[in-house]
TORKE-388151 format. One record per residue (C-alpha): residue in one letter; x, y, z. Coordinates in steps of 0.25 Angstrom, whole numbers, plus 2048, in hexadecimal, padded with zeros to 3 digits. Example, Ala and Ser with C-alpha at 12.3 -4.5 7.8 and 13.67 -1.06 7.14 Angstrom:
BEGIN
a8317EE81F
s8377FC81D
END
This chain:
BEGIN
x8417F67DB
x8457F07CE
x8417F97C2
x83C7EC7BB
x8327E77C5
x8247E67C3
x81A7EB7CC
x8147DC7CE
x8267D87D2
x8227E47DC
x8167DF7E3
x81D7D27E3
x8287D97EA
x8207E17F5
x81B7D47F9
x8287CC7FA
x82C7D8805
x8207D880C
x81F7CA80F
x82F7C9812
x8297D481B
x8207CC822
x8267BE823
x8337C5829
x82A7CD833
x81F7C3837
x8147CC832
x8107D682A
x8077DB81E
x8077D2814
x7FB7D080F
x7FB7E180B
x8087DA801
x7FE7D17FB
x7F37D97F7
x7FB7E97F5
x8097E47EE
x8047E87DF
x7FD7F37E4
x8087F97E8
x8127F47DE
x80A7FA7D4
x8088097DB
x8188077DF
x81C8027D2
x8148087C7
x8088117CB
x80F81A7D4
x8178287D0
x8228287DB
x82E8317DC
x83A82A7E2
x83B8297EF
x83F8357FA
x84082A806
x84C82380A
x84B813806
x84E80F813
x84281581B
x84681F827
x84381C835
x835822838
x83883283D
x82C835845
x81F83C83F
x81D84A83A
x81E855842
x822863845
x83085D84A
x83185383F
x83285C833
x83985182A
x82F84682B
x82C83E81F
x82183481B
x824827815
x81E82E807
x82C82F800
x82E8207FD
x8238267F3
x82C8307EE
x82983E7F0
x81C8467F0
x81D84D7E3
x81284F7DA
x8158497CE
x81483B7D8
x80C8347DE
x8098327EC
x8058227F3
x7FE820801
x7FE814807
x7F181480E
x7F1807814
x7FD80881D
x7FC7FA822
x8017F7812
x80F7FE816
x8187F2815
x8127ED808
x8147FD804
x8247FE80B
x8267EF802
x8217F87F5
x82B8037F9
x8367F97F7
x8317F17EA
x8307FF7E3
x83E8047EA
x83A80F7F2
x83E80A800
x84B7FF802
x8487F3807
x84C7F6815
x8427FE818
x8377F1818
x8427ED824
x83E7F982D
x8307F582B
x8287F7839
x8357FB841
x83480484C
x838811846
x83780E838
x82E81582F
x82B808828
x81F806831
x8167FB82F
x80980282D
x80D80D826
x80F81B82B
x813828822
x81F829824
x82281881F
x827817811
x81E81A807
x814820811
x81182E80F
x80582F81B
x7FF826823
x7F281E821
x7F1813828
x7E480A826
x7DA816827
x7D6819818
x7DD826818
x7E682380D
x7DD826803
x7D983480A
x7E683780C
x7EC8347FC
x7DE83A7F8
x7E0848800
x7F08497FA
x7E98477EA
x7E28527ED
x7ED85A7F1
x7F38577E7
x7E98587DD
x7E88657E1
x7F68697E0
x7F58617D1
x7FF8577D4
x80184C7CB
x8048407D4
x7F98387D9
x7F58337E6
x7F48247EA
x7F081B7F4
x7F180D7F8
x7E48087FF
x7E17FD806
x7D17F7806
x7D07F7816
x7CF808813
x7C380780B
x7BC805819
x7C181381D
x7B781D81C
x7C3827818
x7C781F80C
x7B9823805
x7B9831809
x7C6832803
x7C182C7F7
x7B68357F8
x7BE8417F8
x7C783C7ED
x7BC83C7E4
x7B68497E6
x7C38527E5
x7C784A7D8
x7D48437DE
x7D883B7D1
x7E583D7D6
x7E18327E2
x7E58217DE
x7E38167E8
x7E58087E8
x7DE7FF7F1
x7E57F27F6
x7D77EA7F7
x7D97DD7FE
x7CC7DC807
x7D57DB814
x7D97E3820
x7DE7E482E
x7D17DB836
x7D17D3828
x7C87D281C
x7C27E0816
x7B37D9818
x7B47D4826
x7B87E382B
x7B07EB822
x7AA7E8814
x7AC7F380B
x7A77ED7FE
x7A97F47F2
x7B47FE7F3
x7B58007E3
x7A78057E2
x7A980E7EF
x7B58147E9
x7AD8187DB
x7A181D7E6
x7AB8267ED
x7B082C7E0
x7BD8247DC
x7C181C7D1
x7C380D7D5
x7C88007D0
x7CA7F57D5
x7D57EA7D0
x7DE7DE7D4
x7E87E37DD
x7F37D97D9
x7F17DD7C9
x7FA7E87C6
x7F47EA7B7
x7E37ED7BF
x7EC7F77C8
x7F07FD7BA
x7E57FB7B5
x7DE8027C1
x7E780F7BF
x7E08127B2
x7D38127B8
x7CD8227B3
x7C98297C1
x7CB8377BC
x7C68427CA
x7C78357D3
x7CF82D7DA
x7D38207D5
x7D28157DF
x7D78067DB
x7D37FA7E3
x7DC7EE7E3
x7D77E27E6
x7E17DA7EC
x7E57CC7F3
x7E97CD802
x7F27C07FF
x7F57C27F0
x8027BB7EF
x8037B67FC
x7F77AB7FC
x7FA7A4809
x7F67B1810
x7E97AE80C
x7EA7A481B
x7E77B2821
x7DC7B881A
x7D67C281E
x7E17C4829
x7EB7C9820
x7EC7D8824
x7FA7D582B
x8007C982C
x8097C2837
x80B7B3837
x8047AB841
x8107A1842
x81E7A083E
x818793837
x80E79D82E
x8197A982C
x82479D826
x81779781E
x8137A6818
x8217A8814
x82479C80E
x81579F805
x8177AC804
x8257AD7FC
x8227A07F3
x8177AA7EF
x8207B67ED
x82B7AF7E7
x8357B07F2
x83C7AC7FC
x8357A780B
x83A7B3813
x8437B081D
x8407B682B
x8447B383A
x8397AB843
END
């Protein structure tokens, strides 16, 4: 990463690779690029205390999973750099976001390039739903709502321990319609976790489609406030209300920050999908030349070039 770049040149960034992802593989999470870029541009680029990383560039091959006979075993975590106390720690709770994550990796120089071209290969730890031992992946979440449970029980520890660093997740709206998400919350609250930061990617969709057509979950601010958080809520795409956001007091509680965002925010013709845009794979080599053609006179670049 260019020292002079801003975080908006890196959320432009993390969506150039994702889509030169997509059209070159027929499919992928796209939509995830739309509404997350500034979200983790900003954590990344500004909001974040990171050491240097203690991972190679170029991601090693997966070794197997932890175990008695598996001693040196390593989780994706030290893309982060390492688990000191003076830094902070990230999860990644929605680990269907792990492409959009790997391209952030590379816009802020923690991973080489390379590794986005081991993306979803048999025997690479680059996986496409992110596992713990993927780049920047320190345990694995999936799409259960225990992202929040799990950076909530490591603020405590460390709390506890009275380690400066503080504990953040990256949380997708789907998990608010996981009962574990409000015990976490919950929990949070009564042990004082102020330590404890999320930031929501709210974009009303998931897997089967639209938020309200699987279950409407009205008004997650207020739930947050019931449960004992602080919560704001902003525009996802404004980097200054993410700021903004951080200042918010929430002395003794977790602070939880809701980003209202665009599932097609700079890529409009995407919009022919809605409210199907949980993963995309053209339906026609027709459709996938149209996209990029859109697509790249949107991101001021280049049409990717791809083999049919």
């Amino acid at each position: 990463m260019k020292q002079s770049q801003s975080t908006a040149e890196v959320a432009l960034g993390i969506r150039r690779r994702v889509f030169e992802h997509v059209i070159r593989n027929n499919g992928g999470y796209l939509s995830q690029a739309c509404s997350a870029a500034e979200q983790l541009a900003w954590l990344y680029h500004e909001e974040l205390k990171l050491g240097a990383p203690t991972l190679p560039m170029i991601p090693l091959p997966f070794s197997g999973v932890p175990s008695a006979d598996h001693l040196e075993y390593r989780t994706g975590a030290g893309y982060n750099g390492p688990a000191t106390p003076e830094y902070d720690r990230l999860f990644i709770a929605p680990a269907h976001y792990a492409l959009v994550a790997y391209a952030t990796l590379i816009e802020v120089g923690r991973m080489a390039p390379a590794g986005l071209e081991m993306f979803n290969q048999d025997g690479s730890s680059v996986e496409m739903i992110g596992a713990e031992h993927s780049p920047g992946m320190e345990v694995h979440n999936g799409t259960l709502g225990v992202g929040l449970s799990t950076a909530a029980g490591l603020a405590f520890g460390r709390k506890r321990k009275g380690e400066t660093g503080r504990n953040w997740v990256f949380m997708s709206d789907g998990e608010v319609q996981e009962g574990q998400t409000w015990e976490a919350v919950q929990a949070a609250a009564h042990h004082k976790l102020d330590n404890l930061y999320a930031i929501m990617d709210v974009n009303d969709q998931q897997c089967d489609g639209a938020m309200s057509s699987v279950m409407e979950v009205r008004d997650i601010k207020q739930k947050f406030i019931s449960f004992g958080a602080a919560c704001v809520e902003i525009d996802g795409h404004d980097l200054a209300a993410m700021r903004q956001a951080m200042q918010e007091p929430h002395e003794e509680r977790p602070l939880i920050i809701l980003a209202r965002t665009n599932p097609y925010h700079a890529m409009p013709i995407l919009k022919e999908r809605f409210p199907r845009l949980h993963y995309v794979r053209f339906k026609s080599e027709e459709e996938r030349a149209r996209m990029n053609i859109s697509i790249a006179q949107d991101l001021g670049i280049d049409p990717v070039t791809y083999s049919h």
